[in-house]
N, C-alpha and C positions, 0 to 999 in steps of 0.2 A: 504494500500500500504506500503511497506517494505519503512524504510526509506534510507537504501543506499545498494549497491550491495555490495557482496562478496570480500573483499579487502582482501593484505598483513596488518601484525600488523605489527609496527613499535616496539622496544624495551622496548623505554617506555609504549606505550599503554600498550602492553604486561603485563609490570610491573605492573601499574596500575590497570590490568584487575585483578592479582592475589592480590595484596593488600585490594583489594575490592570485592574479591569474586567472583568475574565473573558477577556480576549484580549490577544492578544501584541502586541507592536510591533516597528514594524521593527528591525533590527538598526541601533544607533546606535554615533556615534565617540565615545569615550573621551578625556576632554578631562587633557591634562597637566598640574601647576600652570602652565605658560608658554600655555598656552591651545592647542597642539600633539593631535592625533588621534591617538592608538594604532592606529586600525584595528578594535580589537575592540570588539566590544558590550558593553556591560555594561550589565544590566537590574533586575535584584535587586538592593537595597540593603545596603550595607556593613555592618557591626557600628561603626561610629562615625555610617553614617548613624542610624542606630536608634538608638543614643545624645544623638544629636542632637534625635530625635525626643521621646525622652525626656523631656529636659530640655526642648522645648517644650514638652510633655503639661503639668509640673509649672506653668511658667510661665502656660498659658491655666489651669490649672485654681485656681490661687492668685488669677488675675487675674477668673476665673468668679463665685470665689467672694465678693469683695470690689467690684472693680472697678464691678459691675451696682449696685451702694447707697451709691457714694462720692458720686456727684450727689446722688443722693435723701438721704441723709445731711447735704449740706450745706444744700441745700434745706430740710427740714425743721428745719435752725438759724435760717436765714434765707431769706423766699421772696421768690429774685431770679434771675432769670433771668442778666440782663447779669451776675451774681457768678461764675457756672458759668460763663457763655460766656469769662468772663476768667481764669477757671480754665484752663476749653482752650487759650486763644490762651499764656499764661506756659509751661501743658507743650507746646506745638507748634515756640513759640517756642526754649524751652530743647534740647528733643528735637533739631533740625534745627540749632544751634549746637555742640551736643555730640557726631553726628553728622558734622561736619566738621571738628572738633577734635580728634577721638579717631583719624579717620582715620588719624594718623600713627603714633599709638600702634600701634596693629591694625595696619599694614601694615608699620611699622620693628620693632616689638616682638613680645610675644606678645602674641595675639588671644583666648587662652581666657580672659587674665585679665582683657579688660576684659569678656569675655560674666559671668564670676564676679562683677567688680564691679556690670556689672548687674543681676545677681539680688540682691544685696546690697544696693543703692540701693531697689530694690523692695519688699526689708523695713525698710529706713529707712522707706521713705515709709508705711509701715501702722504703724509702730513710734510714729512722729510724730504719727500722727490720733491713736494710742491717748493718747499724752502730751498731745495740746491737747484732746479731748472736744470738748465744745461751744464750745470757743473757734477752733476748726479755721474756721472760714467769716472770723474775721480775722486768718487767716495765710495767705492763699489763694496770694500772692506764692512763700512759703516752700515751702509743700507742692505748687506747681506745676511750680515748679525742681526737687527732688527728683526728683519723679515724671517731669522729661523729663528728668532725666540717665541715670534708671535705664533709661526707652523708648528712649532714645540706645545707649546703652553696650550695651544686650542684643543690642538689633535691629541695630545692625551689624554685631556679629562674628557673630550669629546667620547673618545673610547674608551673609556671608563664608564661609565655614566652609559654609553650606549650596550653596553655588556651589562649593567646593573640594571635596565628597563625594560632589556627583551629576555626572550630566551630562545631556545633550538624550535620553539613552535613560532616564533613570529620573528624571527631573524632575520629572514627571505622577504617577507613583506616590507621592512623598515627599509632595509636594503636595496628594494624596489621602490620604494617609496623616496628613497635618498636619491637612486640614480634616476629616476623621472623628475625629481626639482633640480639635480644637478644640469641634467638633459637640458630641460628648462630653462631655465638659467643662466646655460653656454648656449643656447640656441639666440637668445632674443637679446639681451646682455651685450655680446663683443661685435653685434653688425648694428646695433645705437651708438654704440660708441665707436666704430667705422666712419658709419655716416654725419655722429658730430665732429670726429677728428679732419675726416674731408671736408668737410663744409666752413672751417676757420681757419684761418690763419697764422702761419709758421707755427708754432707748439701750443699754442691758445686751447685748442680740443682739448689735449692729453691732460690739461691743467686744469681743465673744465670737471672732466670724466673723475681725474684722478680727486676732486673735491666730493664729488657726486659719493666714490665710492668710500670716501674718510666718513661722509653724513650716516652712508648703509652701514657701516661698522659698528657706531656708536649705537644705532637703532639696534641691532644685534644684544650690543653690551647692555641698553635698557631690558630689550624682551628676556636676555637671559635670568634677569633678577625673577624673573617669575618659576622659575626653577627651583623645584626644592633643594633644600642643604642635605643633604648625604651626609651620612655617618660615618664615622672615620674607623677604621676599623687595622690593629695590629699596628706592630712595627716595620718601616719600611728595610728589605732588606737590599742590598746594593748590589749585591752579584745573585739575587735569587732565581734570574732566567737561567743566569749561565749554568749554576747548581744543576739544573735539569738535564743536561746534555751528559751529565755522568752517569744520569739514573737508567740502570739496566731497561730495555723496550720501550721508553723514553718517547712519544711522539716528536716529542724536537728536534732531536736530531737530525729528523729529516725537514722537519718543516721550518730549521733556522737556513738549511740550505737553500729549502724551496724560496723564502723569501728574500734570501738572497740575489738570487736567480730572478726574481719579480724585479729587485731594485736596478739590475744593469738595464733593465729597458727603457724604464722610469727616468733617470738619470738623465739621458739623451734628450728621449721625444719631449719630456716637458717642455723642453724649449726648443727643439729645434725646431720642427714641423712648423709652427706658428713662424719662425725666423724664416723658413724656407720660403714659404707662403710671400711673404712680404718682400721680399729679393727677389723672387720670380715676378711680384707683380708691382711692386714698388705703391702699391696702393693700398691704405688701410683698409677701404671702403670693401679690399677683394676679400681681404684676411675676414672681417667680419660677415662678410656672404659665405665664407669658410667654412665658420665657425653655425654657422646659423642652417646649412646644409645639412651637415656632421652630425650636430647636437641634435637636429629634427629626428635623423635616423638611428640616431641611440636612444632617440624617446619610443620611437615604436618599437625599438627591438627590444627596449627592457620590458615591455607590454609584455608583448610577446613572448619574448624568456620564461617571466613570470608567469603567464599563461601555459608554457608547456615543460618546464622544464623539471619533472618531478625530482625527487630526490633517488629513485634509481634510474634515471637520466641522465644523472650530472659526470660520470665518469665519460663516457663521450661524446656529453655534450662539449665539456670544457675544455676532451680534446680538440673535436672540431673549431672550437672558435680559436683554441692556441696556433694551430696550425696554418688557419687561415689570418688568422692578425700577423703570423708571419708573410704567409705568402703575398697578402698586397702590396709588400714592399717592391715584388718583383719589379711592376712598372715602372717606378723609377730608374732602372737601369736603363730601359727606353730613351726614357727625356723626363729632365725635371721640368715641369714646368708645370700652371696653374691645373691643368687637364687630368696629368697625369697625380698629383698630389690631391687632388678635391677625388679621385677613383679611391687612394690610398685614404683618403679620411673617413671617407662612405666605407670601405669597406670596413675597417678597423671598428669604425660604430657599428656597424651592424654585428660583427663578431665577440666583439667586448664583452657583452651583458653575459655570454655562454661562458665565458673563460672566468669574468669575475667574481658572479653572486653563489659560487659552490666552493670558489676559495676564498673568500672574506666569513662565509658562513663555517664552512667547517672548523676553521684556524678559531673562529670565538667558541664554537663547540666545543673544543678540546680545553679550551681552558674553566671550561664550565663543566668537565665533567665526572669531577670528583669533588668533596669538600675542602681537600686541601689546595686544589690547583685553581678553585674558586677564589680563597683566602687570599690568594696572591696573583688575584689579575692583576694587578698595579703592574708588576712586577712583569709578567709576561707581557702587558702589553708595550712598557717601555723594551722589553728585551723585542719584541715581531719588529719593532719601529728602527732599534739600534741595528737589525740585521736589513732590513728596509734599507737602509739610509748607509748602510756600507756596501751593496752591492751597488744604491746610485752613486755613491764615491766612487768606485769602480769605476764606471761606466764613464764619470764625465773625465775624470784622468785621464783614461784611455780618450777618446774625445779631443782633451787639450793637446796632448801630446802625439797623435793623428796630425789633426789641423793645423800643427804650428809647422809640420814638417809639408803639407800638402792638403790644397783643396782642390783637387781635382774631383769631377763628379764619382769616376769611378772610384776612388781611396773612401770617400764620404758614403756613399750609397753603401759600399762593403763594408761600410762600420756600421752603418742602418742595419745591416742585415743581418749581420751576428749580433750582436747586440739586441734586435728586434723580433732576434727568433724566442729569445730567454724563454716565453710563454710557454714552449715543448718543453722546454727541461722543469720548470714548473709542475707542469700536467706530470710527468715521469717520476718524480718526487711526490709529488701525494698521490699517485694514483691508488695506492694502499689505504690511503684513508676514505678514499671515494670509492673501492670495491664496497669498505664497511659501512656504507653509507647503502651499498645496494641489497645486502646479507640483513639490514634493520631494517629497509623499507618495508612496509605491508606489501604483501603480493595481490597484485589487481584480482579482484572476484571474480568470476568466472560466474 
């Protein structure tokens, strides 16, 4: 018997329906703060989850609207490659210091105030390009630190705090729910600010944009006060990630590799592509029709994803998308140019969503799923991020030291491409964890 007749959806169902795919999941444990199972399901997200969300929404779209013309910005002061890539390595650097720093903060203190102070550092750092202008490319030092204290401080208690409001039943949803405002947000975000930076006069836009996105910051740092205060809970411990890689069957082991192998991709694209863009086409106006393409098509395929991608799915699903996020890069061996690059963006979004939300999801899973490995997400999540942030070290080194010897398209393209394949070695490294993700799923009814 049908369990209820033909209704209206209400808006949010609605919403919820598309966050999750359009189908249900199994009924999942309800993880305690001590890392502990209630027993009951819980699938819908909180009103602090959705607060949470929020204040990401505000974050990627401040960071949308800025973040995509901060290279190009500096670039167009001075055209240098190795100046940018040093740019990256000082915020990687700083990020993944402050990161293990603050850990103690966020786990002995409260943790909304360092997610506040990093929305806070976030409008320093726009606050500071405004103040140096064109003298910003030699203060690269100054405004690198800034800008990783602020990706520090946010992103950890971000992830803290997002680990403490979901669990293994609504992870995939928030997740989905993050990369459709992300989507969002790069879609509409970096082609407004395209179109105002072409539309004014010598750097007037960027000074414009870059004010625009200090005001979203602050709005950030007000909304997040509506966050509750978090309990602090234990002593923070300073090498407690590392601890784990000694402990016999260990999930870490593999998966500090795996993320490793995440961060050499990471390292690169975050800036290049958007710099490529802009050199091919010497037009902002192009970079934000880029952006505004791309993002469109990472919003229907996180639908989508979400919509099909169950949990005994995810083992090749997240091949397929690894595989193919590398393969787009192929065209560029072609010809760079705007055609071939806006093929590699479209496809990369379209693939993304398969490769992502099975590995951001299981990696918080494991740390959830016993009471002791609960006790110290502080700990692990500064440790995913310090391994994060040393394969993008990796990656832009290699990068500097490439580019200062040669930018010829073929040397560049063949760093694109090792570097761009990581995602397979990735997928090869938790594949173990995503079999056991197929061995738990319920087996479809028959």
């Amino acid at each position: 018997m049908r369990e209820q007749t033909k209704r209206r959806w209400s808006v949010r169902e609605w919403a919820d329906r598309i966050s999750s795919g359009g189908h249900s999941t199994s009924p999942a444990r309800k993880e305690e703060p001590g890392g502990k199972p209630t027993g009951k399901p819980k699938e819908k997200l909180s009103r602090q989850a959705l607060l949470l969300l929020a204040v990401n929404g505000l974050f990627a779209a401040a960071n949308a609207l800025s973040g995509t013309f901060v290279n190009v910005y500096i670039w167009k002061i001075k055209n240098d490659f190795t100046l940018i890539g040093w740019f990256a390595v000082m915020h990687q650097v700083t990020m993944a210091l402050t990161f293990w720093l603050a850990g103690k903060w966020v786990k002995e203190h409260n943790k909304m105030n360092a997610l506040r102070v990093g929305v806070a550092f976030s409008a320093l750092f726009y606050g500071l390009v405004l103040l140096l202008g064109t003298q910003a490319a030699s203060y690269i030092p100054l405004i690198g630190f800034v800008q990783g204290i602020s990706s520090g401080l946010f992103w950890l208690s971000f992830n803290v705090v997002y680990f403490e409001v979901t669990d293994p039943g609504n992870r995939d949803r928030f997740n989905g729910w993050a990369g459709l405002l992300g989507s969002f947000a790069g879609m509409i975000a970096p082609w407004v600010s395209g179109l105002v930076i072409t539309r004014m006069e010598d750097t007037s836009g960027y000074r414009l944009i870059f004010s625009v996105s200090l005001g979203v910051f602050i709005l950030g740092a007000v909304l997040s006060f509506f966050l509750h205060k978090r309990k602090a809970q234990g002593k923070y411990d300073w090498l407690g990630g590392f601890r784990s890689l000694r402990e016999p069957g260990s999930p870490w082991k593999t998966v500090s590799l795996a993320m490793i192998a995440q961060g050499l991709r990471e390292g690169i694209f975050g800036f290049m592509i958007a710099l490529l863009v802009y050199i091919s086409t010497q037009n902002e106006m192009k970079l934000g029709s880029f952006s505004l393409v791309t993002s469109a098509v990472a919003l229907c395929s996180f639908w989508f994803v979400g919509r099909l991608l169950k949990p005994r799915y995810r083992k090749w699903g997240m091949f397929v998308g690894a595989v193919m996020m590398s393969a787009v890069i192929l065209p560029l061996f072609w010809q760079v140019n705007y055609g071939t690059l806006l093929a590699f963006g479209i496809g990369t979004a379209l693939f993304f969503p398969l490769y992502t939300i099975p590995g951001v999801s299981i990696v918080f899973d494991i740390i959830g799923q016993t009471d002791e490995s609960a006790k110290q997400r502080v700990e692990f999540v500064v440790f995913r991020e310090l391994c994060l942030n040393t394969g993008r070290f990796i990656g832009t080194i290699a990068f500097i030291i490439v580019i200062s010897r040669s930018t010829a398209p073929l040397v560049v393209n063949t760093l694109l491409l090792i570097f761009g394949s990581s995602p397979i070695l990735v997928w090869w490294l938790m594949r173990g964890r995503l079999e056991q993700e197929i061995n738990r799923s319920p087996k479809p009814a028959v």
